[in-house]
CHARMM-style PDB file with segment names, atoms N, HN, CA, C and O in Angstrom:
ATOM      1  N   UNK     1      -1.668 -11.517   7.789  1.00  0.00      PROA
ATOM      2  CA  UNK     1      -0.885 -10.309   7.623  1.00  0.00      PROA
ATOM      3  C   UNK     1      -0.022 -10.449   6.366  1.00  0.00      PROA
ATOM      4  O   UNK     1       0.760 -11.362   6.099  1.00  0.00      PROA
ATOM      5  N   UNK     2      -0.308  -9.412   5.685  1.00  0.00      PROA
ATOM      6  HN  UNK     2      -0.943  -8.671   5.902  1.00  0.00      PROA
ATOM      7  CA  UNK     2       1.027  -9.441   4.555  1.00  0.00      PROA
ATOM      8  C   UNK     2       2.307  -8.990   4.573  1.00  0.00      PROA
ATOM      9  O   UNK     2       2.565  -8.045   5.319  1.00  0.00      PROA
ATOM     10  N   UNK     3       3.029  -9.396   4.009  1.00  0.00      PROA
ATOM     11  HN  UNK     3       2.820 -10.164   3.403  1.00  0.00      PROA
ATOM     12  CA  UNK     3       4.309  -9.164   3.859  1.00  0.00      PROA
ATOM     13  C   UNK     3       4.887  -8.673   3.320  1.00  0.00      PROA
ATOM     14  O   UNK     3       5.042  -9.029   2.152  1.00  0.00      PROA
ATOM     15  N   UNK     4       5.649  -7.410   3.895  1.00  0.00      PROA
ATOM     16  HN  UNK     4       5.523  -7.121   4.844  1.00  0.00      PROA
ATOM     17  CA  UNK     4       5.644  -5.807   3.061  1.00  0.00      PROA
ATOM     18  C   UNK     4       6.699  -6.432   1.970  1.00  0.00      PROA
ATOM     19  O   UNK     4       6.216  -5.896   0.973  1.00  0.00      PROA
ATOM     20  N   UNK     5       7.563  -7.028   1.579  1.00  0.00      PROA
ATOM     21  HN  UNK     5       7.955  -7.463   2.389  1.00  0.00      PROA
ATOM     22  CA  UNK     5       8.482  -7.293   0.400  1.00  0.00      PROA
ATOM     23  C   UNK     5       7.678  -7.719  -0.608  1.00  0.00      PROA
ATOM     24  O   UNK     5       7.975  -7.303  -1.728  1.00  0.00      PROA
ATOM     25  N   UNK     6       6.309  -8.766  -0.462  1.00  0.00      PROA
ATOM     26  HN  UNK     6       6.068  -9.104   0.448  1.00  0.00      PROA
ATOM     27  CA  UNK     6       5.241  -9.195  -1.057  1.00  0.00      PROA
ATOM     28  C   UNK     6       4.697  -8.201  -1.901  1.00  0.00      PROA
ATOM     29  O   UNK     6       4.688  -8.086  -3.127  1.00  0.00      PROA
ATOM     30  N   UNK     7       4.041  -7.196  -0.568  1.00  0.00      PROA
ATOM     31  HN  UNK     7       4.049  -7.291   0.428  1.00  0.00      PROA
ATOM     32  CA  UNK     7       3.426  -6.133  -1.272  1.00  0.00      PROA
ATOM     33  C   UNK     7       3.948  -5.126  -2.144  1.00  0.00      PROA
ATOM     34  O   UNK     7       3.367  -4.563  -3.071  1.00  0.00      PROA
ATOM     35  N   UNK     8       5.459  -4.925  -1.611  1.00  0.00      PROA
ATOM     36  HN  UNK     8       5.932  -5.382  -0.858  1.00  0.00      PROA
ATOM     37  CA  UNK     8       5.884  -4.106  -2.646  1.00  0.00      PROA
ATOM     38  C   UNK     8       6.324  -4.339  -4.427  1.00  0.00      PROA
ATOM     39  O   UNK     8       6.485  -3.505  -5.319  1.00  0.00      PROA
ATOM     40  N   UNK     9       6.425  -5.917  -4.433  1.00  0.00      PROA
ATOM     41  HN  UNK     9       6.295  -6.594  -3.709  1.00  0.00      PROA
ATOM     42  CA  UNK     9       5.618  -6.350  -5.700  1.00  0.00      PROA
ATOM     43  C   UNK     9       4.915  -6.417  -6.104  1.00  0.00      PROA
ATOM     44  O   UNK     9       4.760  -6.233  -7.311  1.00  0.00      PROA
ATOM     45  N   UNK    10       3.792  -6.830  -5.016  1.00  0.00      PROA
ATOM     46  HN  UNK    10       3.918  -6.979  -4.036  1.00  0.00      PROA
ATOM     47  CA  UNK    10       2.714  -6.672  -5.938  1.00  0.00      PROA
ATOM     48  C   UNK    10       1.940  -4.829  -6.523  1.00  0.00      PROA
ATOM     49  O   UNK    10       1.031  -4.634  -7.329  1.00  0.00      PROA
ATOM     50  N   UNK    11       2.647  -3.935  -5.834  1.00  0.00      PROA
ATOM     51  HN  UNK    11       3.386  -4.093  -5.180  1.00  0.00      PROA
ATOM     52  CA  UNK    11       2.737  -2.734  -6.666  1.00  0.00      PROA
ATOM     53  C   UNK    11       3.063  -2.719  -7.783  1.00  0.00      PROA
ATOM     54  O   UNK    11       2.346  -2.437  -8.743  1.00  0.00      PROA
ATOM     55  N   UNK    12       4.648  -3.145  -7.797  1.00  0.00      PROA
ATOM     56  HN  UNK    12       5.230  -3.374  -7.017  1.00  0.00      PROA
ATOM     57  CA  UNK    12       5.637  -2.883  -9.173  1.00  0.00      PROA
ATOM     58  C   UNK    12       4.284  -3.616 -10.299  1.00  0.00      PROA
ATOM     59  O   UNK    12       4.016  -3.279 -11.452  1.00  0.00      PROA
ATOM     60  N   UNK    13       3.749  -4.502  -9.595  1.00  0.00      PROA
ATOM     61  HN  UNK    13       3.967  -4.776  -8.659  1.00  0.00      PROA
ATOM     62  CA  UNK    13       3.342  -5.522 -11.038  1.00  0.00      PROA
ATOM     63  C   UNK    13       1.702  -4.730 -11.284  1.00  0.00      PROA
ATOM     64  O   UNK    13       1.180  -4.743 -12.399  1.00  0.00      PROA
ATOM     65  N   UNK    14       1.038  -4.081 -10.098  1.00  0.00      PROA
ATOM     66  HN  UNK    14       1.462  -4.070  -9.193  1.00  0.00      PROA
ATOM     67  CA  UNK    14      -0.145  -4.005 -10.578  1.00  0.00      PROA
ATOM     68  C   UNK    14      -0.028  -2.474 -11.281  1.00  0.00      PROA
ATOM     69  O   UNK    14      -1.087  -2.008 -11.702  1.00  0.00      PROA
ATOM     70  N   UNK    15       0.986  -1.803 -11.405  1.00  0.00      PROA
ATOM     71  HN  UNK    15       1.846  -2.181 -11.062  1.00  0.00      PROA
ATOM     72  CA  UNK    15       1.382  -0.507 -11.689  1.00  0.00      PROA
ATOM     73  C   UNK    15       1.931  -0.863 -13.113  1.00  0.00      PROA
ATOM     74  O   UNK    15       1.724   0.041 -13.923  1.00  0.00      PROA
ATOM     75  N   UNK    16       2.479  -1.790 -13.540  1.00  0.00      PROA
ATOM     76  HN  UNK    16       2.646  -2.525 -12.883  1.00  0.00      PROA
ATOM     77  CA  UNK    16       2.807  -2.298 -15.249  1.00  0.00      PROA
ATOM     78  C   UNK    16       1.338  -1.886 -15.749  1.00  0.00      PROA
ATOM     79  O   UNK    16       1.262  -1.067 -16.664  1.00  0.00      PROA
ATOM     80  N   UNK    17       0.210  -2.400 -15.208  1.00  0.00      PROA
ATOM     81  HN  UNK    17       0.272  -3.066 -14.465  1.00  0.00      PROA
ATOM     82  CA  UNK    17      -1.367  -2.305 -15.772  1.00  0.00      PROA
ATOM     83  C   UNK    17      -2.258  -0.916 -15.548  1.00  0.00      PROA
ATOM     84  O   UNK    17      -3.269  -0.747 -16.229  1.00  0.00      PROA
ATOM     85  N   UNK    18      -1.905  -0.084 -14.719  1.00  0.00      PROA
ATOM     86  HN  UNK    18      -1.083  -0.222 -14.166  1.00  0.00      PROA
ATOM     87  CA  UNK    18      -2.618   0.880 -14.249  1.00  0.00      PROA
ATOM     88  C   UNK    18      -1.907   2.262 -13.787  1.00  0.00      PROA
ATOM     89  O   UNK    18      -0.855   2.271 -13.149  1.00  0.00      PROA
ATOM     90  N   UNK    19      -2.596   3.412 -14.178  1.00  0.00      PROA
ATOM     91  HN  UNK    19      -3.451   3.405 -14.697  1.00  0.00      PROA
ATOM     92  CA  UNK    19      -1.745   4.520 -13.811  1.00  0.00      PROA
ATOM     93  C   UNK    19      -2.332   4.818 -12.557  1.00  0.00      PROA
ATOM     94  O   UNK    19      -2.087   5.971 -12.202  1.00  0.00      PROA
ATOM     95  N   UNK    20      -3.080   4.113 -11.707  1.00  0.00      PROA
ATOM     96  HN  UNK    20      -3.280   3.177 -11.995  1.00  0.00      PROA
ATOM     97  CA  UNK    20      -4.012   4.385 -10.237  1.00  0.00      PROA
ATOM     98  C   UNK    20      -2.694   4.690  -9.342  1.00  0.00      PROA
ATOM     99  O   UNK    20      -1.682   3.999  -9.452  1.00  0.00      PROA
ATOM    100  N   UNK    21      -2.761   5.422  -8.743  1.00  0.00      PROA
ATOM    101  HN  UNK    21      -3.583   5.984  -8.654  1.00  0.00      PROA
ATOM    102  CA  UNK    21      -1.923   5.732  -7.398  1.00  0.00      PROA
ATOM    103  C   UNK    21      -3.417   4.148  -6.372  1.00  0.00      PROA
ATOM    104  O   UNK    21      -4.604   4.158  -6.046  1.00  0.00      PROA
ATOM    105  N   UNK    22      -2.031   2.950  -6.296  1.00  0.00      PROA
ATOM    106  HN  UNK    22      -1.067   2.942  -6.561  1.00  0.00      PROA
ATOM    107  CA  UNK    22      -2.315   2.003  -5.831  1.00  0.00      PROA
ATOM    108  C   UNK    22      -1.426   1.938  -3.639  1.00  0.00      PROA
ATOM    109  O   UNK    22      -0.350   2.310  -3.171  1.00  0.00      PROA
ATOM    110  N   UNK    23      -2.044   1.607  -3.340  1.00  0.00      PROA
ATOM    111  HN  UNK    23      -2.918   1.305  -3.719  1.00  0.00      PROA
ATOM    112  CA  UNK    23      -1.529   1.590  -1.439  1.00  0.00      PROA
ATOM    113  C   UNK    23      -1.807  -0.139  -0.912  1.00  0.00      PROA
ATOM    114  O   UNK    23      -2.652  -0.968  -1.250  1.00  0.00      PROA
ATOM    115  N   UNK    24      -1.075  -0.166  -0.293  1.00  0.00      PROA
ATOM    116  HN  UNK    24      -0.389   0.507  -0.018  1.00  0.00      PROA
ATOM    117  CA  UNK    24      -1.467  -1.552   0.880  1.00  0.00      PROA
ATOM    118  C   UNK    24      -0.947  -1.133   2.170  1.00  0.00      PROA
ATOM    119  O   UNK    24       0.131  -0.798   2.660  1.00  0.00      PROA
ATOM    120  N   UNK    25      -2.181  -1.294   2.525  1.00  0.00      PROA
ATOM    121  HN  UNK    25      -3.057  -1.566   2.127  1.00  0.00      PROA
ATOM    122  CA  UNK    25      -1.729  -1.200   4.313  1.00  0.00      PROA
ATOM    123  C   UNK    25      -1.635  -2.190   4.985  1.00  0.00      PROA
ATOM    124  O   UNK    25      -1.492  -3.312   4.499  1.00  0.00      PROA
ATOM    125  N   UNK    26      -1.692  -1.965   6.114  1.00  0.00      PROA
ATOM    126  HN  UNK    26      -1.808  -1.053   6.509  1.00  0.00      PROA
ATOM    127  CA  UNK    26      -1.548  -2.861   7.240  1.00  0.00      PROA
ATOM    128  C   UNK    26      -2.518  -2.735   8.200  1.00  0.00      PROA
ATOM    129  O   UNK    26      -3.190  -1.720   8.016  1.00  0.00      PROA
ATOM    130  N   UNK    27      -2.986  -3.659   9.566  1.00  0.00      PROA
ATOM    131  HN  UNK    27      -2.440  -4.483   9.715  1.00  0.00      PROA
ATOM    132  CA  UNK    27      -3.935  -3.950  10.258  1.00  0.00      PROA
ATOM    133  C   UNK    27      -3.936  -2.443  10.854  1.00  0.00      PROA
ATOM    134  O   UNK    27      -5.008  -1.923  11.163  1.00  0.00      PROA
ATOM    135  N   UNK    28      -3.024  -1.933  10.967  1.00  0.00      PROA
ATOM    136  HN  UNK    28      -2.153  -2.356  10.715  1.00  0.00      PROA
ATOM    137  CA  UNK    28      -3.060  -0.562  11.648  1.00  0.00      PROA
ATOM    138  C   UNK    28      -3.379   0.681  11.092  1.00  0.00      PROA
ATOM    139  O   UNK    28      -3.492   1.741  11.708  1.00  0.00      PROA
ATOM    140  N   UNK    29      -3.579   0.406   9.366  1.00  0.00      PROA
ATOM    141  HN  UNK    29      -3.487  -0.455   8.866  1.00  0.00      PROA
ATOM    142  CA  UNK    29      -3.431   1.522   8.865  1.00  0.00      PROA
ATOM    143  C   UNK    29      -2.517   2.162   8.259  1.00  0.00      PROA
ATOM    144  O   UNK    29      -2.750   3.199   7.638  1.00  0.00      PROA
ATOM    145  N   UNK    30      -1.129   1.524   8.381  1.00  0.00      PROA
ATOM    146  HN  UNK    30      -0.941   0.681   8.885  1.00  0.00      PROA
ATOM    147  CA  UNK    30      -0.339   2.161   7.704  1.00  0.00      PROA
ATOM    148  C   UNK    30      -0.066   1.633   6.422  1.00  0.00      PROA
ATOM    149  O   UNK    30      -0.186   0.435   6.167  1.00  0.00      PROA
ATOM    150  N   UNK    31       0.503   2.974   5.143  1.00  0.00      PROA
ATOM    151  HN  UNK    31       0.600   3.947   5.351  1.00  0.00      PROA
ATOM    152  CA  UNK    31       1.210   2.461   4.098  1.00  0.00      PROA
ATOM    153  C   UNK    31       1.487   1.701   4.214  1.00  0.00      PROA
ATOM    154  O   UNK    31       1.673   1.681   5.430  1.00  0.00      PROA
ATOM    155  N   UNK    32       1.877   0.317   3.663  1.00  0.00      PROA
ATOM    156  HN  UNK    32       1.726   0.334   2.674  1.00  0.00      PROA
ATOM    157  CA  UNK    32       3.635  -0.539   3.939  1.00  0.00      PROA
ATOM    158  C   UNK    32       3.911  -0.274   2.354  1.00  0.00      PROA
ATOM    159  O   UNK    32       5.066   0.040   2.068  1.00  0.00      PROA
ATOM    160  N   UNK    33       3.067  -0.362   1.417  1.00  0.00      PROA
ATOM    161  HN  UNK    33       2.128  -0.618   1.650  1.00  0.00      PROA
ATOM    162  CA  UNK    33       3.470  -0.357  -0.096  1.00  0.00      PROA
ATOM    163  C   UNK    33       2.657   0.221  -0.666  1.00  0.00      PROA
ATOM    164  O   UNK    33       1.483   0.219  -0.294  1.00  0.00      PROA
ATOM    165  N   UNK    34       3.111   0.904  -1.787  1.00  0.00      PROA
ATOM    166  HN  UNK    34       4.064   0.905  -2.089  1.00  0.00      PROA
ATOM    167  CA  UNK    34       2.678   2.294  -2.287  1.00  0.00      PROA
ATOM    168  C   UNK    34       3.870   2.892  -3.967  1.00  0.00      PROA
ATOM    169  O   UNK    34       5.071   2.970  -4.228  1.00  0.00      PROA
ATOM    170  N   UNK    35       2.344   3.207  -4.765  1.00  0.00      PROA
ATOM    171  HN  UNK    35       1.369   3.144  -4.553  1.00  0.00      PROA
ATOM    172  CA  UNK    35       3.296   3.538  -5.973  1.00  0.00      PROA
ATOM    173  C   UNK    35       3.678   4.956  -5.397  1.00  0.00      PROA
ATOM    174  O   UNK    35       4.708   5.246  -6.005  1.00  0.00      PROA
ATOM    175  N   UNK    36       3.443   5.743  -4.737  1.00  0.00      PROA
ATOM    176  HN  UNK    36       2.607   5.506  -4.243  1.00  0.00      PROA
ATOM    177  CA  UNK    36       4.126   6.405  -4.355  1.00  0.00      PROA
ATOM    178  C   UNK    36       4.458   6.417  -3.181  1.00  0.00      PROA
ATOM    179  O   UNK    36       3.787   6.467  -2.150  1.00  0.00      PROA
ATOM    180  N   UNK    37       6.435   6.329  -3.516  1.00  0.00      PROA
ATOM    181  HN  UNK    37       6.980   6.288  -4.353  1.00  0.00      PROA
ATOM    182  CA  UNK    37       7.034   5.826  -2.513  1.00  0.00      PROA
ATOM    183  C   UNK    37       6.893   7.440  -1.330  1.00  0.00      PROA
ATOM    184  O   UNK    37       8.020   7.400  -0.836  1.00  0.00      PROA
ATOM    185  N   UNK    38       6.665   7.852  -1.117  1.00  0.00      PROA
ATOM    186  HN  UNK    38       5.749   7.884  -1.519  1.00  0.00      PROA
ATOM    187  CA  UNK    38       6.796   9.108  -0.287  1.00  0.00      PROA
ATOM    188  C   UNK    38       5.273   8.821   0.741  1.00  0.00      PROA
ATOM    189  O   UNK    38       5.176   9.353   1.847  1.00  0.00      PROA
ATOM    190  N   UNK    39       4.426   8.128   0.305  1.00  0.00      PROA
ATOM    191  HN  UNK    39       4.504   7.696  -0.593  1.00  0.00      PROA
ATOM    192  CA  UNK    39       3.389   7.651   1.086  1.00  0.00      PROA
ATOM    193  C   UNK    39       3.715   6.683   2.017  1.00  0.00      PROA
ATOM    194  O   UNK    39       2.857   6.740   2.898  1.00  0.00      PROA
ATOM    195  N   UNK    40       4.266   6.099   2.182  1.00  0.00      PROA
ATOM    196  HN  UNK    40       4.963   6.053   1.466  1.00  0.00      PROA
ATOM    197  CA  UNK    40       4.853   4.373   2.789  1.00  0.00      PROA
ATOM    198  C   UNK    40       4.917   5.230   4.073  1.00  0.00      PROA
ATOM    199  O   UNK    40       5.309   6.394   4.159  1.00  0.00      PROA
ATOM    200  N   UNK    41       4.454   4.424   5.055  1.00  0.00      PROA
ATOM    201  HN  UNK    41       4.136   3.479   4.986  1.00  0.00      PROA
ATOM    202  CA  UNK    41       4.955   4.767   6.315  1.00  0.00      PROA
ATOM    203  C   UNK    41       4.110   5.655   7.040  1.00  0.00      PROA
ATOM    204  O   UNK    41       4.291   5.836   8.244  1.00  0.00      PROA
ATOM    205  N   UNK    42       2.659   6.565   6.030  1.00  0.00      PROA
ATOM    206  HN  UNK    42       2.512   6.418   5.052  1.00  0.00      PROA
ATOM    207  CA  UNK    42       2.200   7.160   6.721  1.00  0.00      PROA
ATOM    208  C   UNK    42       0.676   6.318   7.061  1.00  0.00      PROA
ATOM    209  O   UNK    42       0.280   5.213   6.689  1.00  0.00      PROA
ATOM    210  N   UNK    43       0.080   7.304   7.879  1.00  0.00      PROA
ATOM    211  HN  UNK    43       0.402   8.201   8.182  1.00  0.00      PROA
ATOM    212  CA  UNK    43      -1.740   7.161   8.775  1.00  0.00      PROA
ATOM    213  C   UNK    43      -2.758   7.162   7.330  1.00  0.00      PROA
ATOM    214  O   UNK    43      -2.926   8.190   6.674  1.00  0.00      PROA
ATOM    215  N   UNK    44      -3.455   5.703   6.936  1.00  0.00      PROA
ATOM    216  HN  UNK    44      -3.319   4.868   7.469  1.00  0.00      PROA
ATOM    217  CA  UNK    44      -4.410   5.815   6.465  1.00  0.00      PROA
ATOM    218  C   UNK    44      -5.750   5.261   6.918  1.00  0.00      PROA
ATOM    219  O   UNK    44      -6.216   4.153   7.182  1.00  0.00      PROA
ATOM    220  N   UNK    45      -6.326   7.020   6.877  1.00  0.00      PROA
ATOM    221  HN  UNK    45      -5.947   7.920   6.662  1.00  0.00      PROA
ATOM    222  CA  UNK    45      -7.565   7.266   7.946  1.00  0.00      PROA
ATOM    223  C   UNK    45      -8.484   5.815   7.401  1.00  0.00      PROA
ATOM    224  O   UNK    45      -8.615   4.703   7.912  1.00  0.00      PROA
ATOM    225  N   UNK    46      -8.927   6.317   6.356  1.00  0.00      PROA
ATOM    226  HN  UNK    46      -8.820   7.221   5.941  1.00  0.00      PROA
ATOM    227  CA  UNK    46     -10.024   5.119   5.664  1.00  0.00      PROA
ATOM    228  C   UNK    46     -10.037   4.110   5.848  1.00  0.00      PROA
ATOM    229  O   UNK    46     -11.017   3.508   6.286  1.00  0.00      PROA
ATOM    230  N   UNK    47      -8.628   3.458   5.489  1.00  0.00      PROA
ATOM    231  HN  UNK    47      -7.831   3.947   5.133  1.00  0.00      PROA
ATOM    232  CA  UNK    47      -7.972   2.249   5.646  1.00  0.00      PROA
ATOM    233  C   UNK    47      -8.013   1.485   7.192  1.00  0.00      PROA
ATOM    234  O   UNK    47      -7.876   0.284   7.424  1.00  0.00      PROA
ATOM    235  N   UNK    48      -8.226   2.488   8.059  1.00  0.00      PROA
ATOM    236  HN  UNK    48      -8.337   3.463   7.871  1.00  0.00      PROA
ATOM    237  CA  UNK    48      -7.944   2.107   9.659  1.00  0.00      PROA
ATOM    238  C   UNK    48      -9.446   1.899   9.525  1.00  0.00      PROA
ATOM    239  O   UNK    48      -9.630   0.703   9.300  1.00  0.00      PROA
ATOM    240  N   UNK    49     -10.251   2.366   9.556  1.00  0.00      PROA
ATOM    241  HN  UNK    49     -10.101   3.338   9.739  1.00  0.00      PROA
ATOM    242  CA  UNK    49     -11.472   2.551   9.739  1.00  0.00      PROA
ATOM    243  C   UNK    49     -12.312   1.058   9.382  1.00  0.00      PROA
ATOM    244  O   UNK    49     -13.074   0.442  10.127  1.00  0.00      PROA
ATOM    245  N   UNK    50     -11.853   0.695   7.869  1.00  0.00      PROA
ATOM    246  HN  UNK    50     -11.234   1.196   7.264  1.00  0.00      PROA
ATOM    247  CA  UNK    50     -12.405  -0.068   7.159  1.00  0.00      PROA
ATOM    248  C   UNK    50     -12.360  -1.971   7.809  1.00  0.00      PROA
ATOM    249  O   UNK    50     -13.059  -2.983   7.771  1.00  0.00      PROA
ATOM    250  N   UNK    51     -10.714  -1.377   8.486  1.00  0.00      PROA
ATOM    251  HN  UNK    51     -10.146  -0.555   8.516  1.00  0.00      PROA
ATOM    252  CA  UNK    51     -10.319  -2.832   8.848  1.00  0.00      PROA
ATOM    253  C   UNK    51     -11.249  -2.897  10.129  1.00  0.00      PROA
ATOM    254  OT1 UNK    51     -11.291  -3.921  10.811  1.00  0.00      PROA
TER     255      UNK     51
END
């Protein structure tokens, strides 16, 4: 499991390189980190699916 303080660096840093709207979720699916902060916290369908 990662560790949302982790991940939310590793945004800041992979967002210096890329204009991608970048996400990390969690085993459940959710946001935890996100260049856009207004995403964090919500249901990602794909993401649930995939895990």
């Amino acid at each position: 499991m990662i560790d949302t303080v982790f991940a939310e660096r590793f945004i800041e840093r992979v967002t210096e390189f890329t204009n991608y709207n970048v996400n990390i979720m969690n085993q459940e699916g959710i946001i935890i980190a996100s260049k856009d902060k207004e995403r964090i916290g919500s249901f990602h369908e794909i993401a649930y699916r995939i895990i």
